[in-house]
N, C-alpha and C positions, 0 to 999 in steps of 0.2 A: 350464167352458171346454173347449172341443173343442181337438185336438193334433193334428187333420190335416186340410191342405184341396188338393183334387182340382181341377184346371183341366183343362180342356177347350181343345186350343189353336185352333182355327178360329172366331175372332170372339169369344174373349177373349184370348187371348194378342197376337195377330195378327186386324186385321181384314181377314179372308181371303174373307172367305163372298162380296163381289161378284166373286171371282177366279174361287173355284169355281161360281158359277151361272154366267158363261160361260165356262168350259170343259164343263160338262156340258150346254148349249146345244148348243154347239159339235158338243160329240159325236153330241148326237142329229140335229142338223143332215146330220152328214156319212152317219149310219145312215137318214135318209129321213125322221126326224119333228122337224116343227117347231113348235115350244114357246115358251112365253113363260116370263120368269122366275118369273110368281105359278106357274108346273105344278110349276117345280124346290124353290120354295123350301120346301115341305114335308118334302123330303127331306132339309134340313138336319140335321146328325150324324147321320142312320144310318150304318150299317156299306157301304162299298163294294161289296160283292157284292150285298148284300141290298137296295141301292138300285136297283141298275141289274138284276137279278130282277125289281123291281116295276116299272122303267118298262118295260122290254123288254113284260110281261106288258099293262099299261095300256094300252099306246099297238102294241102288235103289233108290233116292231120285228124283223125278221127275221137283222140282226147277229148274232150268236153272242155270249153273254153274256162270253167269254171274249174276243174281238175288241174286247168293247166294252170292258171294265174296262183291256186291254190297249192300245187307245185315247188312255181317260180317261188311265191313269197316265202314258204318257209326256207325255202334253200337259200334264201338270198338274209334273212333275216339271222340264220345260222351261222353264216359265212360271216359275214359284218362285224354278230359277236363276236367273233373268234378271232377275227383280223388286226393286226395293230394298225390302225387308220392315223395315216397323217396327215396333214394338211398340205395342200399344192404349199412349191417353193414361192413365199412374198405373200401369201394370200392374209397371214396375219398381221403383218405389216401395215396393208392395203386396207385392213379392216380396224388399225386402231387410226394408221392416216383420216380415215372417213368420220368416225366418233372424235376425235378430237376438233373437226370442225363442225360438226354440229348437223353431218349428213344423216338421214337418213336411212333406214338397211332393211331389206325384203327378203328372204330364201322363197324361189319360186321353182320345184321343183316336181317332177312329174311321177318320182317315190313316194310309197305313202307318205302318211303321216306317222306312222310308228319307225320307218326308216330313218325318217330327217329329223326324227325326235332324237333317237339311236346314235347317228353322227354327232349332231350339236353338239350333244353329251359330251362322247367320247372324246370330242379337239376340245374341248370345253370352250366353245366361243357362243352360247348363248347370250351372253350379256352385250351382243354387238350388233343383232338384232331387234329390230322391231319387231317384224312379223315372220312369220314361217306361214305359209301357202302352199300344202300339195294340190297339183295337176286333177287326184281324185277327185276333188270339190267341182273343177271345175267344168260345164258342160262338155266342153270338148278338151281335149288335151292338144297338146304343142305336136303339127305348126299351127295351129289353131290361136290367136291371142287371147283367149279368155284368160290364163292364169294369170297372167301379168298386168290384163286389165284390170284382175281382182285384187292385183298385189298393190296395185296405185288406188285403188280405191279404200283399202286396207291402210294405207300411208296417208291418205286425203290430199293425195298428189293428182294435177293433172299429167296423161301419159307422156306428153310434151318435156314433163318438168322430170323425166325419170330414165337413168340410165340400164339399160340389161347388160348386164356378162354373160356371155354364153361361150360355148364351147362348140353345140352341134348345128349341122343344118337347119334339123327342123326347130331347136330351141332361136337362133337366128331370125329365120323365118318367122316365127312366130311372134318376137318383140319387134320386127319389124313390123309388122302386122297390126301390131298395138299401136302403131306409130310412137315409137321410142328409140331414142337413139341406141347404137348395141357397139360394145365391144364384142369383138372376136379374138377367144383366146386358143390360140391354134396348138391346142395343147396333143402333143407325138402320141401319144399313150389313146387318144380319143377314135383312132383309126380313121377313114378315108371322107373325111369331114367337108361341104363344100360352104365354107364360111364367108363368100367373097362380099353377101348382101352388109357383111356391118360395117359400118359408119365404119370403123377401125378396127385394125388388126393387131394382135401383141404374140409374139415367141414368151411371156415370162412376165410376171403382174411386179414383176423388178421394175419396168418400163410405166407404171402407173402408181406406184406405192411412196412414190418420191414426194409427189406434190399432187394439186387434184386442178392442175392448166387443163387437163382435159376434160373436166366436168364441164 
């Protein structure tokens, strides 16, 4: 049995990912390039900088990447407040199943740290966590495994001994990378997601919040 599992909060925690495909619409909107959600949704969990690096680069955007990120965040930090943010259906379920045996719990996420501060909050499930780890910290962002290497090293887990949730390709990718086992949560709302690398797949964290046989 594995004694540690890493979530990802944008579209497992929170299903967040149609917020942020318009807002990163939005933004490219206002910078002169206009997109459709399948251009964005690729970009699902990489790293902030390193996303808006590639579209600026793709799509010739003459914005300053720094204008742009600087943009993105207030609109997105705007929005967030303003939103009634729910928790994914089972997620807190899933999250007292894991604290009551003694698992445990990483947020490894590629939002800042004042985002993931921001949600914790608001579902008020701080106390379910050990650590919080933005992607910011980390050299490279997701598919890249550094976050998640940091989130086990953060736990004093080896990556062997630790499970990821993810929702995107490249967050997938990326705990696989780490060499950790990965749920894939094939959540509708995430858009055109190619999740097939993880170890397992779930429609609904109902299918994991029962018992932890699959730890």
């Amino acid at each position: 049995m594995r004694h540690n599992v890493i979530f990802d909060m944008d579209g497992v925690l929170i299903d967040s990912q149609p917020l942020h495909f318009k807002i990163d619409l939005e933004v490219l909107r206002i910078s002169g390039a206009t997109l459709t959600q399948a251009d964005v949704e690729r970009f699902a969990g990489a790293a902030n900088r390193e996303r808006w690096l590639e579209l600026k680069r793709i799509y010739n955007i003459k914005t300053s990447i720094d204008d742009l990120i600087k943009r993105h965040v207030e609109t997105v930090m705007k929005l967030f407040r303003e939103s009634d943010i729910q928790p994914t259906v089972g997620i807190i379920k899933l999250l007292e199943l894991l604290k009551s045996n003694n698992i445990k719990t990483a947020v490894a996420s590629s939002s800042s740290q004042d985002l993931i501060d921001l949600v914790i909050s608001k579902l008020k499930i701080a106390s379910f966590f050990d650590e919080l780890i933005t992607g910011e910290d980390a050299p490279m962002g997701k598919p890249a495994p550094d976050v998640f290497l940091m989130s086990a090293k953060k736990l004093r887990a080896e990556p062997s001994d630790c499970v990821v949730i993810e929702d995107s390709a490249n967050g997938v990718l990326a705990a696989k990378r780490a060499g950790m086992y990965c749920v894939g949560y094939k959540n509708p709302t995430s858009g055109n997601q190619d999740i097939s690398l993880a170890d397992m797949v779930i429609d609904s964290f109902n299918e994991i919040n029962i018992d932890i046989h699959w730890l």
